[in-house]
Steps between C-alpha positions, in 0.01 A plus 500: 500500500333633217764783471772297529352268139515849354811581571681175421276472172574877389915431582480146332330641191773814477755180513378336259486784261811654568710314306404383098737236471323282843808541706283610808268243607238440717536126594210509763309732737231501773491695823729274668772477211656662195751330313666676210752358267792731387664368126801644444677571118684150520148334590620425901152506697542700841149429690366701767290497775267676721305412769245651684444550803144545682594805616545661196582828441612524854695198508751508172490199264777227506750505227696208386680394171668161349729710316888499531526811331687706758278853390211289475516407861666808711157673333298229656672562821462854466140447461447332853780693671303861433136304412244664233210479402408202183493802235833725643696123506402418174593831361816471673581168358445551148700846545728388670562163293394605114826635402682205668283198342425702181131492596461819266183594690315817362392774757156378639604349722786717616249802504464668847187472505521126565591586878240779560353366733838351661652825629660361839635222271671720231870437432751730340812440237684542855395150622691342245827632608415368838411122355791260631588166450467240791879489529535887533225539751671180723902729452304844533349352830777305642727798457278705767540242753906470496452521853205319680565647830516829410140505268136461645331130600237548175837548250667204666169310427501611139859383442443159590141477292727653218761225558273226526357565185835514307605170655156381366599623149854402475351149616215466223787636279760256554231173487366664120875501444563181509234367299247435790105562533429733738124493491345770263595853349170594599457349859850667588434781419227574673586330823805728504275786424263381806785493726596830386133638639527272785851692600349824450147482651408625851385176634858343441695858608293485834561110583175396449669187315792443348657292228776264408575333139589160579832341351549792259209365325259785435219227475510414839411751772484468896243809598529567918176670581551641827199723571140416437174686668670648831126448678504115340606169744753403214656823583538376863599184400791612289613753766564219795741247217844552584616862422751341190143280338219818524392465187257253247783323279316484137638317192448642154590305153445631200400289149646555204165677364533713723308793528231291298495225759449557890824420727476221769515663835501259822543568917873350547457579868344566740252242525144652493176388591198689253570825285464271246819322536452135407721203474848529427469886562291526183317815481122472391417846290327532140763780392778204569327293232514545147118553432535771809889639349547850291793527357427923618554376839848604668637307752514765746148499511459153481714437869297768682180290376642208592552741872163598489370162413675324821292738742184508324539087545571532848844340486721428837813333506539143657700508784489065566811310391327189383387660144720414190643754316382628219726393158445625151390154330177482746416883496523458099276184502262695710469789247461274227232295680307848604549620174306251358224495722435866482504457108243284516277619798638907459591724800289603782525872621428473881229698669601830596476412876790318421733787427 
């Protein structure tokens, strides 16, 4: 931990020196977070952000930005397509960005020696070349898959991740058209960028869940987890529903604020008895709550919690046809009312015997 304060305070304080007219910025930093603010010559603010994960440097950091500057954001998506190290991304932001934003940064920080220590992380002039925009990646891709029959299962896969995405694009497009909210800059972004890592991680590629945006509304999610603990009863339970229902339907809505605010997460169905599933299909966990949330938290690690969570709580699916079915307005007055009791009384941790 301690190594990770010096490396965020020794990149923060390069930052902050880099550049005599203030237009690097350090907005705010701990080990979860770094937010920098970007000014460019005509005074537009282009904010940045990291977060950290706890398994820093093995896991790389999350990068998201509120910018519509196209450069601004194909480096950002650079950044967690080939992931680096705090120091190597910051480095490659401010080189990659200071001619573009007129940052006229001096050569501290662009000195070499700011990725010593980073030498699996390095990048070369080359990558640049290589950066494309979302649109080019979604023709580039879609061109290698002219014919579906002919090309592998995994490529067939990718095309329609690829397509899904540009649907959800041309969708939030068309509503900020038209004049229309479509929840925040910020919380758009990175739920798109989220999905991105869901689409590409080995728990999604292997069927361990999947997911589905709901209406074309990237705020709304319907997660299918379909394996949990092979040795746990839930597993069995799952594995004797009709072959076209194996799977825990989840629903996921995202606020406004976020990745500063937890989403809501409820059991749409099956019903369950224990894993903490409560009323409604409300799920009763700390890191769902807003005194429990981080906004370094991704959401693919947040489901298989939510996985883990179910065994550990000995859930088992209710197989009687007199229970009512769960609906979104009880699971969300549950939360609240759990919410608020925990606040008050805080969380238990259960006794190890208890998984």
């Amino acid at each position: 931990m301690q190594s990770l304060r010096n490396e965020i305070d020794e990149i923060c304080d390069r930052l902050t020196k880099c550049t005599e007219n203030g237009r690097v910025r350090v907005v705010s930093k701990n080990v979860d977070e770094v937010i920098l603010e970007l000014i460019d010559d005509h005074n537009n603010q282009h904010s940045v952000t990291c977060n950290v994960y706890e398994g820093y440097p093995e896991q790389s950091p999350l990068w998201y930005t509120t910018s519509d500057h196209n450069l601004v954001i194909s480096t950002i998506d650079h950044l967690n397509e080939h992931g680096r190290s705090i120091t190597s991304a910051c480095q490659y932001i401010v080189s990659r960005l200071n001619a573009a934003l007129h940052l006229e940064c001096g050569g501290d920080i662009l000195d070499s020696s700011c990725t010593a220590s980073d030498e699996t992380n390095n990048f070369s002039a080359d990558d640049e070349d290589d950066l494309l925009s979302d649109e080019e990646y979604f023709e580039d891709n879609m061109d290698c898959v002219e014919d579906p029959a002919s090309q592998s299962e995994e490529l067939q896969l990718a095309a329609e991740q690829l397509s899904a995405l540009e649907k959800l694009k041309k969708s939030i497009r068309s509503v900020e058209e038209n004049g229309l909210v479509y929840g925040s800059v910020q919380a758009t972004d990175r739920i798109m960028k989220e999905l991105k890592l869901i689409y590409k991680s080995a728990s999604y590629k292997t069927g361990v869940y999947s997911v589905n945006v709901t209406d074309d509304s990237i705020y709304k999610w319907d997660v299918y987890l379909k394996k949990v603990d092979p040795d746990s009863p839930l597993m069995g339970d799952i594995a004797k529903l009709p072959a076209e229902s194996q799977y825990i339907h989840l629903g996921i809505m995202f606020a406004d604020d976020f990745p500063f605010a937890p989403p809501f997460v409820r059991v749409i169905r099956p019903l369950i008895t224990g894993g903490y599933v409560l009323s409604g299909g409300a799920i009763c966990m700390e890191v769902l709550t807003k005194q429990g949330w981080s906004s370094a938290y991704s959401i693919e690690s947040l489901i298989l919690q939510i996985s883990a969570t179910l065994v550990k709580g000995k859930a088992r699916i209710k197989t009687a046809q007199n229970h009512q079915p769960y609906t979104f307005e009880l699971a969300l007055h549950t939360f609240k009312a759990l919410s608020e009791n925990h606040q008050q009384n805080g969380w238990v941790t259960p006794p190890q015997a208890e998984g």
